[in-house]
LUMMAR-829195 format. One line per field, with one value per residue (C-alpha): residue number from 1; residue in one letter; x, y, z. Coordinates in Angstrom, 2 decimals, always signed. Example, Ala and Ser with C-alpha at 12.3 -4.5 7.8 and 13.67 -1.06 7.14 Angstrom:
num	c(1, 2) .
residu	c(a, s) .
east	c(+12.30, +13.67) .
north	c(-4.50, -1.06) .
up	c(+7.80, +7.14) .
// end
This chain:
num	c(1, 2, 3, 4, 5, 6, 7, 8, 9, 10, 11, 12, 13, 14, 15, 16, 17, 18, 19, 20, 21, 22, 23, 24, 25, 26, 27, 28, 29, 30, 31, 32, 33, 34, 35, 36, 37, 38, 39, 40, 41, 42, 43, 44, 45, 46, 47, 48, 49, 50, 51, 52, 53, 54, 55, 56, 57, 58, 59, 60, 61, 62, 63, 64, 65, 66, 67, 68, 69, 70, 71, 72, 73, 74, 75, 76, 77, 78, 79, 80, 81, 82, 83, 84, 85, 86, 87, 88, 89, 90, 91, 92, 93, 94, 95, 96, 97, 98, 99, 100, 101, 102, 103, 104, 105, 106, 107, 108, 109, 110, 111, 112, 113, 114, 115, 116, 117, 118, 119, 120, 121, 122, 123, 124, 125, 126, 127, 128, 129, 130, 131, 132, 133, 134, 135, 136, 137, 138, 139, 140, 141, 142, 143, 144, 145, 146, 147, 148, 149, 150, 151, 152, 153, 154, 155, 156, 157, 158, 159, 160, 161, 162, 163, 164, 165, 166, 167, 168, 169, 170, 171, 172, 173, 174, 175, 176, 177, 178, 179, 180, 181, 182, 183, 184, 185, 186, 187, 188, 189, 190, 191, 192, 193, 194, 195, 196, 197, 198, 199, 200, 201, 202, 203, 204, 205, 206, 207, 208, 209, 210, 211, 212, 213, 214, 215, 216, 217, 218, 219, 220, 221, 222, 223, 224, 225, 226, 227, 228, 229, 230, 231, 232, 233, 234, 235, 236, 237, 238, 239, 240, 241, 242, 243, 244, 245, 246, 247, 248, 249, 250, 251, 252, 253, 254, 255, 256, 257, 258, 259, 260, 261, 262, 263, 264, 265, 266, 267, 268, 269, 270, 271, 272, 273, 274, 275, 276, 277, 278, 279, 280, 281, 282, 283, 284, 285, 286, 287, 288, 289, 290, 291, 292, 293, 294, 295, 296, 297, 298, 299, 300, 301, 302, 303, 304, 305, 306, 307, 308, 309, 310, 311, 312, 313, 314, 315, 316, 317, 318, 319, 320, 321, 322, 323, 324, 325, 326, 327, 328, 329, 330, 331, 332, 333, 334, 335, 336, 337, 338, 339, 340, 341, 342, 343, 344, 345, 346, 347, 348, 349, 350, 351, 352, 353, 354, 355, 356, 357, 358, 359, 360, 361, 362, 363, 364, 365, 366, 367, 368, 369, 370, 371, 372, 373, 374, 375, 376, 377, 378, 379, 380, 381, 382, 383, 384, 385, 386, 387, 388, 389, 390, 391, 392, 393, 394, 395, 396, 397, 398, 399, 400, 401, 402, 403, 404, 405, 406, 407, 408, 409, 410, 411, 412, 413, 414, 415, 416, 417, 418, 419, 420, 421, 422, 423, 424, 425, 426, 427, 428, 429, 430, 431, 432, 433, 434, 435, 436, 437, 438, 439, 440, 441, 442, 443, 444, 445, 446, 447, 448, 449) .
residu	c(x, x, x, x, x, x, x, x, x, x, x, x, x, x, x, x, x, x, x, x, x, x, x, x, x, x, x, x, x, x, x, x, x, x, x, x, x, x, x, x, x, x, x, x, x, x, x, x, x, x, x, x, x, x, x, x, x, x, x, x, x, x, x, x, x, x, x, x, x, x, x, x, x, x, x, x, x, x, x, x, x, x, x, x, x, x, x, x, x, x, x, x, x, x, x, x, x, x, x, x, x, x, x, x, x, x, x, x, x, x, x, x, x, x, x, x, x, x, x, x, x, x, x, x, x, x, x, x, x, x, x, x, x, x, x, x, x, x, x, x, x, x, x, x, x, x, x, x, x, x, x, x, x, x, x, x, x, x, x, x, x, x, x, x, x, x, x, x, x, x, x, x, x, x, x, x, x, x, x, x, x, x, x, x, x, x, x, x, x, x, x, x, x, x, x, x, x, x, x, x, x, x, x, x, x, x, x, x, x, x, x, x, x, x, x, x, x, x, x, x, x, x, x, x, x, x, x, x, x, x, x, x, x, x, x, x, x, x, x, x, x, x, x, x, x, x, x, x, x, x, x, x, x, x, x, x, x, x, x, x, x, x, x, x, x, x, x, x, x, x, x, x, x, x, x, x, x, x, x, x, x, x, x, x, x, x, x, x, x, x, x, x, x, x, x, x, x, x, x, x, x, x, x, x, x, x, x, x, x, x, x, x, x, x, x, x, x, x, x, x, x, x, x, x, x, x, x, x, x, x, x, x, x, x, x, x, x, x, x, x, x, x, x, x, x, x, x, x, x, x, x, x, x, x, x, x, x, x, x, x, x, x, x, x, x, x, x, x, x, x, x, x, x, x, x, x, x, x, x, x, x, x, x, x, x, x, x, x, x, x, x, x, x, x, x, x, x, x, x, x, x, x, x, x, x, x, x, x, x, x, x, x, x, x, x, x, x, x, x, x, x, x, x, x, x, x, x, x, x, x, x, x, x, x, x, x, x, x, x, x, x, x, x, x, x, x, x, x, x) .
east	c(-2.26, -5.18, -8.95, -12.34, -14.46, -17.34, -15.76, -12.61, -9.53, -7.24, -4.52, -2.99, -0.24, -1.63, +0.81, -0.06, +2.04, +1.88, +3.69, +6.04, +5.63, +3.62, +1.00, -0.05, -3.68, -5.58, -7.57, -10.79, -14.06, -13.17, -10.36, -11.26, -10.51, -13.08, -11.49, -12.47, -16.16, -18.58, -19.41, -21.51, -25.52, -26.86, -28.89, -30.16, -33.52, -35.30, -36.24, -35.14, -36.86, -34.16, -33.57, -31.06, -27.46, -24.72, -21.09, -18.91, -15.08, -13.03, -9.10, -6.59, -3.29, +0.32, -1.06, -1.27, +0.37, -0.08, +1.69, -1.55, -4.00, -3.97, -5.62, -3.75, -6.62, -8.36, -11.87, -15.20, -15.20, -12.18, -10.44, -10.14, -6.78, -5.65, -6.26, -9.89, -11.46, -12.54, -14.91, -15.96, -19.69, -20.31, -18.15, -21.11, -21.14, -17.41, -15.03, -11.34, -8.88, -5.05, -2.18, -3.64, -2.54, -1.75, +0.78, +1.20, +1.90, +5.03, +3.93, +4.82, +2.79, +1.35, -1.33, -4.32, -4.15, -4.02, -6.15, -9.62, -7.78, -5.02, -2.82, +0.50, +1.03, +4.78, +2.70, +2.92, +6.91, +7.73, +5.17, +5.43, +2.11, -0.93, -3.74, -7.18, -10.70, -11.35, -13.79, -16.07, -16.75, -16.94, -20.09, -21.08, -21.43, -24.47, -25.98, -25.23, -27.85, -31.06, -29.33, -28.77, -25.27, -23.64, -21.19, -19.39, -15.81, -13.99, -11.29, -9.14, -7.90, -9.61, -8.78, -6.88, -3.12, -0.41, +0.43, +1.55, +0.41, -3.90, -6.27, -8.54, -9.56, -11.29, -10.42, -12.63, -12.58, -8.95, -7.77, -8.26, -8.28, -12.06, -11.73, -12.30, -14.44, -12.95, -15.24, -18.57, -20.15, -19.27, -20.84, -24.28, -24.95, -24.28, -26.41, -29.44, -29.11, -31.98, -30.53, -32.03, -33.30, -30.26, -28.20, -30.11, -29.88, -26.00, -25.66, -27.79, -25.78, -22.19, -23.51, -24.19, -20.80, -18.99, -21.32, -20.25, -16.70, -16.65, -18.28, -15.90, -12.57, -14.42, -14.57, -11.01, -10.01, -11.67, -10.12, -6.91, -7.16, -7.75, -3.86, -1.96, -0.53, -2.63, -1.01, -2.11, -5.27, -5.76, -4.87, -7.59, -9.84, -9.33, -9.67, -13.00, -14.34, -13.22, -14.77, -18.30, -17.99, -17.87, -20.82, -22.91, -22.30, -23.53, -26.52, -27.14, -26.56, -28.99, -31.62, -31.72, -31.25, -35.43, -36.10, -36.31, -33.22, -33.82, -34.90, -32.73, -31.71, -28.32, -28.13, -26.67, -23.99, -20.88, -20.69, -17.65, -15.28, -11.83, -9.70, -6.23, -7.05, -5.86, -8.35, -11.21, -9.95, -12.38, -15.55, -14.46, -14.37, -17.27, -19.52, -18.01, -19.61, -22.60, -22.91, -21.99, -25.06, -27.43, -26.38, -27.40, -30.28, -31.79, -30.84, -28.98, -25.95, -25.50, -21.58, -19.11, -15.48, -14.04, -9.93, -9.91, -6.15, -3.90, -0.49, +2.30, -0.49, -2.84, -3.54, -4.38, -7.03, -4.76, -3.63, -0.55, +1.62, +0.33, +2.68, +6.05, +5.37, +4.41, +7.95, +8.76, +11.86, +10.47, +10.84, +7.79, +6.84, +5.99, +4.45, +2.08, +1.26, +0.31, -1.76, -3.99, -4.42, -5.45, -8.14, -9.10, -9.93, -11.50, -14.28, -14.98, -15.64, -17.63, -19.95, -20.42, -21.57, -24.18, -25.93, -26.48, -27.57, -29.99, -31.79, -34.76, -34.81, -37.19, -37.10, -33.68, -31.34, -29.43, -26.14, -27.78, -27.82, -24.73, -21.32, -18.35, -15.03, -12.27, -8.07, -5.18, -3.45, +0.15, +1.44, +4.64, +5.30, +7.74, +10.43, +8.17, +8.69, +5.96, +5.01, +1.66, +1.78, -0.13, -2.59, -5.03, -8.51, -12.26, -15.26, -18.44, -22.61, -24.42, -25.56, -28.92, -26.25, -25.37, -21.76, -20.84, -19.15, -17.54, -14.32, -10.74, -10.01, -6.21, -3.82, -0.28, +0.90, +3.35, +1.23, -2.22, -4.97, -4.76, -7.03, -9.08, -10.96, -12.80, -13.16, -14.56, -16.98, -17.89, -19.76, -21.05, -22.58, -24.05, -25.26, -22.66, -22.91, -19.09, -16.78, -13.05, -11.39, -8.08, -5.89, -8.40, -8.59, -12.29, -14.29, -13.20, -16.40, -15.05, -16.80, -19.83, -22.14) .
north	c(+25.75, +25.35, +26.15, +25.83, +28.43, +27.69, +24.87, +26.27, +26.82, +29.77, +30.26, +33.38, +33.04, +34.73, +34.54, +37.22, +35.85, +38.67, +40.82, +38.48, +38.99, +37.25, +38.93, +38.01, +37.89, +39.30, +36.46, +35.76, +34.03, +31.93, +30.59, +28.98, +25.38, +22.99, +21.12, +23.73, +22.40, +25.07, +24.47, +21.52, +22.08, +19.05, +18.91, +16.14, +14.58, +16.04, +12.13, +8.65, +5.73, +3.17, +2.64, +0.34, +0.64, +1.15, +1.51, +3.79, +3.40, +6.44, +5.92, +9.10, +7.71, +9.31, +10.25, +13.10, +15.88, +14.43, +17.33, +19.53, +16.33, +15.26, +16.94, +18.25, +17.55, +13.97, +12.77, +14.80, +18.13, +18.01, +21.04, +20.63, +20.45, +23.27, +20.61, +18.96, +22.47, +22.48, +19.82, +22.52, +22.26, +18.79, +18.27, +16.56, +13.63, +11.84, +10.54, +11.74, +8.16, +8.13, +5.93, +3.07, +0.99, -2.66, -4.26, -7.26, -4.72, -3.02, +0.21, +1.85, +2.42, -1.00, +1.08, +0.71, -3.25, -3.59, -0.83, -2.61, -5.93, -5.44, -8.72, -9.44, -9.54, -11.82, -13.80, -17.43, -18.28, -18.20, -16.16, -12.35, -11.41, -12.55, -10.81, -11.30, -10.69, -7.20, -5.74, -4.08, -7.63, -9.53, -6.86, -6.94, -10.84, -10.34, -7.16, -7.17, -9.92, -7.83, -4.97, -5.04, -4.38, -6.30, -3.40, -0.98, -0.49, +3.06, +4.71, +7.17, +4.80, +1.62, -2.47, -3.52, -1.88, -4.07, -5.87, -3.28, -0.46, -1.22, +0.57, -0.85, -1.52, -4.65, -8.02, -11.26, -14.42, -15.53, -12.32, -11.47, -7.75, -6.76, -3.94, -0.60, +1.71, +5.23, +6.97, +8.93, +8.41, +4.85, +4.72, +6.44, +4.39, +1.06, +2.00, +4.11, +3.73, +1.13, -1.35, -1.57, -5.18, -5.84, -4.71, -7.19, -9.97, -9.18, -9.70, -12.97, -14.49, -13.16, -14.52, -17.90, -17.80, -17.43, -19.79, -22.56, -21.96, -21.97, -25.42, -26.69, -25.06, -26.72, -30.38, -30.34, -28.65, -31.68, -34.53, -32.61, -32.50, -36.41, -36.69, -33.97, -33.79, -32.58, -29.13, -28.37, -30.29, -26.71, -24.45, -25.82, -25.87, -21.90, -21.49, -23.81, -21.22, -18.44, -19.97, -20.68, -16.90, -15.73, -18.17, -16.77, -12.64, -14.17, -15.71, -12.49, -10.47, -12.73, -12.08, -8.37, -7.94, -7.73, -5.17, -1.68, +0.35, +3.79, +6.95, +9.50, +12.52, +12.80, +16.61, +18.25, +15.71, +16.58, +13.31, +14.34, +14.81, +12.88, +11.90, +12.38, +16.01, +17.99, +20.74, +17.99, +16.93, +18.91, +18.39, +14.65, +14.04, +15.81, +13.82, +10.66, +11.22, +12.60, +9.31, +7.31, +9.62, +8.69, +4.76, +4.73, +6.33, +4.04, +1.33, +0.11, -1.02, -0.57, -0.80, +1.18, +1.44, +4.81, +4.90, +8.69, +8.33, +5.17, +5.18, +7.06, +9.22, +11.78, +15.50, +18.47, +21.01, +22.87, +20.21, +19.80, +16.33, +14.65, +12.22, +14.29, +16.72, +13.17, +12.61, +16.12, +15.01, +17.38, +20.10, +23.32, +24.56, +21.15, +20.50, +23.18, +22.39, +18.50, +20.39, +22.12, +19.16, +17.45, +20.16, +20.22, +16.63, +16.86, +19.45, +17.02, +14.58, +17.56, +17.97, +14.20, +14.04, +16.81, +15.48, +12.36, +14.80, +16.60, +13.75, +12.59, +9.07, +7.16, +9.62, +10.59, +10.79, +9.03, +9.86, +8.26, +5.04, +5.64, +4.55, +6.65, +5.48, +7.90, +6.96, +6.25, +3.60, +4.97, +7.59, +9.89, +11.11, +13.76, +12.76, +11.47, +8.05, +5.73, +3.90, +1.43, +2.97, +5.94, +5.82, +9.09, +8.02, +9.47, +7.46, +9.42, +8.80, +5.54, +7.41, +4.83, +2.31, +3.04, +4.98, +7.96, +11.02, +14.63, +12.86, +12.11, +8.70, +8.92, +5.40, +5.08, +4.07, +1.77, -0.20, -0.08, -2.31, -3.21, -0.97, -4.38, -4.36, -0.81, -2.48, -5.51, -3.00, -1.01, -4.53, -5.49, -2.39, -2.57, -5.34, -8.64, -11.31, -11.97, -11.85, -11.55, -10.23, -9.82, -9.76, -8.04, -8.33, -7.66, -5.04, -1.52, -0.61, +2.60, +4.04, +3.36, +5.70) .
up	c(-15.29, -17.84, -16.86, -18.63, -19.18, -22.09, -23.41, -23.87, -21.79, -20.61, -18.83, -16.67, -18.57, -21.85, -24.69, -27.28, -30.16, -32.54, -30.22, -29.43, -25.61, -22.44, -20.36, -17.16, -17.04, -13.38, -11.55, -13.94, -12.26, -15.33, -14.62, -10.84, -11.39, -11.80, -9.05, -6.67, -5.34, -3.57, +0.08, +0.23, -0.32, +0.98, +4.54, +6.86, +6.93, +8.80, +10.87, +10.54, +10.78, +10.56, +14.20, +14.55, +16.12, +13.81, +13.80, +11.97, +12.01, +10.52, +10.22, +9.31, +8.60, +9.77, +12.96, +14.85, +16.68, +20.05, +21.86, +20.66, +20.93, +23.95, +26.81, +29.81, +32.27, +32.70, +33.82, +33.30, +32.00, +30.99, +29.36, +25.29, +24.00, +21.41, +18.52, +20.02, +20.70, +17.40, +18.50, +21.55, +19.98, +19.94, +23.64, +24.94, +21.99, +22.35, +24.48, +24.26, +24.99, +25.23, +26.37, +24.71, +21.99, +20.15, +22.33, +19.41, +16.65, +15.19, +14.28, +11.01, +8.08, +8.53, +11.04, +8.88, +8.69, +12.73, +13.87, +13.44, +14.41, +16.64, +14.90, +15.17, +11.26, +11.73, +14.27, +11.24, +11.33, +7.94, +6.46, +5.89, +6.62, +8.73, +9.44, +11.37, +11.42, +11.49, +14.42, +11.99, +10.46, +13.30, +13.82, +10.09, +10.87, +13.32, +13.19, +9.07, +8.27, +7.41, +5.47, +1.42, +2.45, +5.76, +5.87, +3.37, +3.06, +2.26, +1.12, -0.65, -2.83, -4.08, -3.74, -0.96, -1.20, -0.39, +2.82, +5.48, +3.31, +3.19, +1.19, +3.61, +7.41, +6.89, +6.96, +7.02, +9.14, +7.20, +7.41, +3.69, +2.95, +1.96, -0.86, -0.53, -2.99, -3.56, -6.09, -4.51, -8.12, -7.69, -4.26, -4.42, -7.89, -5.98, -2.96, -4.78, -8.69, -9.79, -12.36, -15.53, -16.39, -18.59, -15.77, -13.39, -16.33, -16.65, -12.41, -12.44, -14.36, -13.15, -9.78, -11.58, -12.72, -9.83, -8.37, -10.82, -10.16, -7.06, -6.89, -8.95, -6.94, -3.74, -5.32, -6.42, -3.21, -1.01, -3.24, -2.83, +1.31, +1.25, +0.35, +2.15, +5.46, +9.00, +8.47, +5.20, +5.93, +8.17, +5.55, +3.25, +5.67, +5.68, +2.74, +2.41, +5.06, +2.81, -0.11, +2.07, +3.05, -0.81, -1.05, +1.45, -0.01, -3.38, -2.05, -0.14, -2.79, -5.33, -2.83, -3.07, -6.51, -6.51, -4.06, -4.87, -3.38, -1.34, -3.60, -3.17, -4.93, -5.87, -7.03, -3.53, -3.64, -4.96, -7.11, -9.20, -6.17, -6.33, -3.13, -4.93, -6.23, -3.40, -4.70, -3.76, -0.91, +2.21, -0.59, -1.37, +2.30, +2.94, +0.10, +1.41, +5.05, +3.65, +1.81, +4.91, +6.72, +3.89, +3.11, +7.51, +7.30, +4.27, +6.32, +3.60, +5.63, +9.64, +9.40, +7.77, +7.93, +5.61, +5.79, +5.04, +3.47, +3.14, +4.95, +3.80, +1.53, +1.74, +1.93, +4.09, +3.54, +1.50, -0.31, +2.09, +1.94, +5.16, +4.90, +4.80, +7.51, +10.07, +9.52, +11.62, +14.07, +16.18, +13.61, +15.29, +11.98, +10.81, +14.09, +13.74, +9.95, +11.11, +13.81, +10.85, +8.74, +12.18, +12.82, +9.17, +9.70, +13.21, +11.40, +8.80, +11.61, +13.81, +10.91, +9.72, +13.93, +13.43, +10.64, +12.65, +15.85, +13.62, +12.70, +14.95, +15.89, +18.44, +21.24, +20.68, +17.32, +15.06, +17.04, +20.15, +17.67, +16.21, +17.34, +15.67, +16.20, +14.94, +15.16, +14.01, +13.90, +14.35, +16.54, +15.08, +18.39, +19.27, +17.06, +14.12, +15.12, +13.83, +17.01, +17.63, +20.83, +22.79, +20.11, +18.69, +19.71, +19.81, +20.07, +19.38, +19.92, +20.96, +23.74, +23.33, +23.58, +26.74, +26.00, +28.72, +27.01, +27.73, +29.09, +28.90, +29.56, +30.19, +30.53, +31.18, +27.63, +29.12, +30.82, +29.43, +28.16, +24.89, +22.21, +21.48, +24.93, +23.33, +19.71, +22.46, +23.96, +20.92, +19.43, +22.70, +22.47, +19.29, +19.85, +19.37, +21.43, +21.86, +25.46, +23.73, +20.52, +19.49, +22.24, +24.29, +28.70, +28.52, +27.41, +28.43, +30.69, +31.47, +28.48, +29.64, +31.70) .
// end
């Protein structure tokens, strides 16, 4: 492997050519990879002033090892399991839930497209794939409306993916994939870079553009409905809403593009970070939830849902393949390496939840206003088997909000309620005005104090 040092590049592998012969080099300062970030600089404000609830939704794929995840005692005070005692600090802020999962859904790597919307995706005869409205919309749709940004969508990879495999854990009112941004450059340009008044010329008139066409896609579309049958006569009438949706972000959008964004310095971020360099990986993770902290605390968006690694993809702290060692049959080695990736992800979590506890907010902080949600949407089991069932789940903060934590809610996987009645009570909480989603029962009130 090649490094940088001064503009230049070496290698331990030193060939001295005259002599005919290679030399091993020892370990230079000089030649630690670029890749390799430093521990992350950047601190918490010291108050906010936002003061609004706010939901975060944060999705690991491949789940877990839920011999070491899931606690062995239920209720209050419940003893940590070997994999949650990282969290040991933060006890007090979340609420451990198992046995519960998405009756209508067939597990596999299709996780990430059900998890916010619990669908039965072979629900249309005939069609291969049909998703709904994702929770985190549904929210975006009513507590969205005052923010430059109704919600933010996340990833490790960018776009949507492909159906079953989503780059993404958010899907609108047709059930149309919304696409995910990947790059932290990307990101804190969009939510804090000013545009320059060519830039602002250049977005005027792209909006115009897309304005004009779809006016003209909507007038052929409505001749085209006065000659088909009732059933296709629906299907248009999708689509028109789709097309009114994509109307409404433009006009949103158009009305921002005057005000000033949020000032804020960008040089303890680790901007350069990239999500498929396993060298990145804790720093890219870590830059992504400090961005999530600071896009909150602007009040630049209230609702944000980050898919820390597609299906079938990403890494471990140490750059191990997530993916292969999910598929374990059982195997305790690899049991005990998805254990460490699970823990390396549970202390990214632990420290995106103390920068929101650190922050002064009204008379509490902005964890109290905060709702975290943290899952999978596919459980490997003890076999590896990729099963919608008995479900890895955390929900964090909105203490304000009226959640109860330090507890194991514990449900008999074979005969639970379905995950939708919490996604049901995580909007009620924030705020939504809505009595049933999914295939939810009600909303799980068990969660609250």
């Amino acid at each position: 492997m090649s490094h940088s040092f001064s503009g230049r590049t070496i290698s331990r592998r030193f060939a001295l050519r005259s002599a005919g012969v290679a030399l091993t080099l020892p370990w230079l300062n000089a030649m630690k990879p670029l890749s390799c970030a430093a521990d992350s600089q950047f601190k918490p404000w010291t108050e906010s002033t936002a003061q609004h609830p706010r939901a975060v939704f944060c999705y690991v794929p491949n789940g877990v090892n839920i011999q070491q995840w899931t606690p062995k005692s239920t209720g209050d005070n419940y003893t940590l399991s070997p994999t949650l005692s990282v969290l040991e600090s933060i006890r007090d802020e979340f609420t451990v839930l198992t046995g519960l999962g998405h009756p209508r859904c067939t597990g596999g790597h299709s996780g990430a497209d059900t998890w916010l919307t619990g669908a039965d995706l072979k629900s249309i005869p005939g069609k291969d794939y049909a998703n709904n409205i994702s929770i985190d919309q549904r929210i975006a749709h009513q507590i969205g409306a005052d923010t430059r940004f109704p919600s933010l969508q996340w990833s490790d990879m960018s776009g949507t993916g492909a159906a079953g495999h989503s780059h993404t854990l958010s899907f609108d009112r047709t059930g149309t994939p919304l696409p995910a941004e990947n790059s932290p450059r990307r990101i804190f340009e969009r939510l804090f870079v000013p545009d320059s008044d060519g830039d602002r010329q250049a977005t005027l008139q792209r909006y115009a553009d897309k304005r004009s066409i779809l006016d003209q896609v909507l007038d052929e579309s409505k001749r085209l409905q006065k000659s088909v049958g009732r059933e296709d006569q629906r299907k248009l009438e999708e689509y028109f809403q789709s097309v009114r949706s994509t109307e409404q972000r433009l006009e949103r959008l158009q009305q921002w593009i005057d005000r000033p964004k949020p000032k804020v310095e960008s040089s303890l971020l680790q901007l350069a970070m990239q999500p498929g360099n396993a060298h990145d990986r804790p720093m890219w993770l870590d830059v992504m939830l400090e961005l999530a902290y600071l896009a909150l605390i602007t009040d630049s968006t209230r609702v944000i849902s980050f898919e820390w690694s597609r299906e079938a993809g990403g890494y471990g702290g140490g750059g191990e393949n997530h993916h292969e060692l999910s598929h374990h049959g059982g195997d305790p080695g690899m049991l005990e390496k998805l254990s460490i990736i699970d823990r390396f992800h549970l202390e990214r979590l632990k420290r995106f939840v103390e920068l929101l506890k650190r922050t002064r907010e009204r008379e509490g902080t902005m964890l109290d206003q905060t709702v975290i949600v943290f899952g999978s949407g596919m459980n490997n089991g003890l076999g590896g088997d990729h099963s919608p069932k008995n479900l890895p789940l955390l929900v964090a903060g909105g203490r304000r909000m009226g959640l109860k934590h330090n507890r194991h809610l514990q449900f008999d996987e074979k005969n639970h309620p379905p995950m939708a009645n919490v996604l049901l009570e995580i909007a009620q909480r924030v705020g939504v005005e809505m009595d049933e989603f999914s295939d939810s029962t009600g909303a799980m009130s068990e969660l609250r104090g």
